[in-house]
C-alpha positions in Angstrom: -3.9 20.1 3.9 -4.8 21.7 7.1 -2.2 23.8 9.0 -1.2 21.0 11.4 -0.1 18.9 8.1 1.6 21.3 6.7 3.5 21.6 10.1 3.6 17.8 10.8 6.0 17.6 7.2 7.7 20.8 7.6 8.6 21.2 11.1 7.1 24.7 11.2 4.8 25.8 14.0 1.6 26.5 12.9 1.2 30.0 14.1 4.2 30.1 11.9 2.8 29.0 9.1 -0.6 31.5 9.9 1.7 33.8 9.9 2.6 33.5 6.8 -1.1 33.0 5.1 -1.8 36.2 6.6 1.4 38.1 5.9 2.4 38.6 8.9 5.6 37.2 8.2 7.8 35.9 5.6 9.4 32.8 5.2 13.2 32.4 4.4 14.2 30.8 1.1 14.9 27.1 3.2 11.5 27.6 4.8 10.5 28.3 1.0 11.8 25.2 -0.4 10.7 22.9 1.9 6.7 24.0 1.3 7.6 23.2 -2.4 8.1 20.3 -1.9 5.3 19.3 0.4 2.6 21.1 -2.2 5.1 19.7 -4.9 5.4 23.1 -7.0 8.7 24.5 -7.8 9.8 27.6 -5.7 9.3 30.2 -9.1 5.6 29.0 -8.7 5.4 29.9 -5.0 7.3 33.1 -5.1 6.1 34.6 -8.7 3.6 32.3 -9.9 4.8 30.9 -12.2 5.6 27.3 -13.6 8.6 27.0 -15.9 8.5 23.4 -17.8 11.9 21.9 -19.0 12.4 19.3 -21.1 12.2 16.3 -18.3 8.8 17.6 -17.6 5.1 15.0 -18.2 2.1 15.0 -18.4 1.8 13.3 -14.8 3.9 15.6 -13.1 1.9 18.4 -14.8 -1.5 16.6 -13.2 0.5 16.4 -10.0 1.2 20.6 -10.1 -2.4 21.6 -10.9 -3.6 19.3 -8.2 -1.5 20.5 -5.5 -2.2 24.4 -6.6 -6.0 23.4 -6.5 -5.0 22.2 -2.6 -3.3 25.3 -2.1 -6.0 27.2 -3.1 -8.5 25.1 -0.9 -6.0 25.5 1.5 -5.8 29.2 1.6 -10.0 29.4 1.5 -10.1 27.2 4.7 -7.7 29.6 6.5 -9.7 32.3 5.6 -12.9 30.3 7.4 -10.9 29.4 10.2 -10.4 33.8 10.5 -13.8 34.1 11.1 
């Protein structure tokens, strides 16, 4: 997703959100949740890492998580271009 998707669904600016690709800034734990749930990872896996499955957890929501790290990771690559 570029950065003016990310802000479209979020409500945060986008220098905001360069801001925090660069670490410029951090965001605040509301700020936190609500890019969780536009990449659809939990919030462990954005502030440590890490996924934790539970029980409820399938094989299509599994898909769903690599999928949106593989975005995030494309995501963080074209922000590094647009630096240039």
């Amino acid at each position: 997703m570029s950065q003016r998707e990310v802000s479209k669904l979020s409500g945060i600016n986008n220098k905001t959100i360069s801001g925090y690709e660069n670490n410029v800034s951090e965001p605040d734990l509301l700020t936190i949740s609500k890019l969780a749930s536009i990449y659809g990872v939990s919030v462990d896996w954005i502030i440590n890492g890490v996924h934790f499955k539970n029980d409820n957890y399938n094989g299509a929501l599994e898909e769903q998580l690599k999928h949106s790290r593989e975005l995030l990771l494309k995501f963080k690559e074209l922000a590094e271009q647009i630096k240039v």
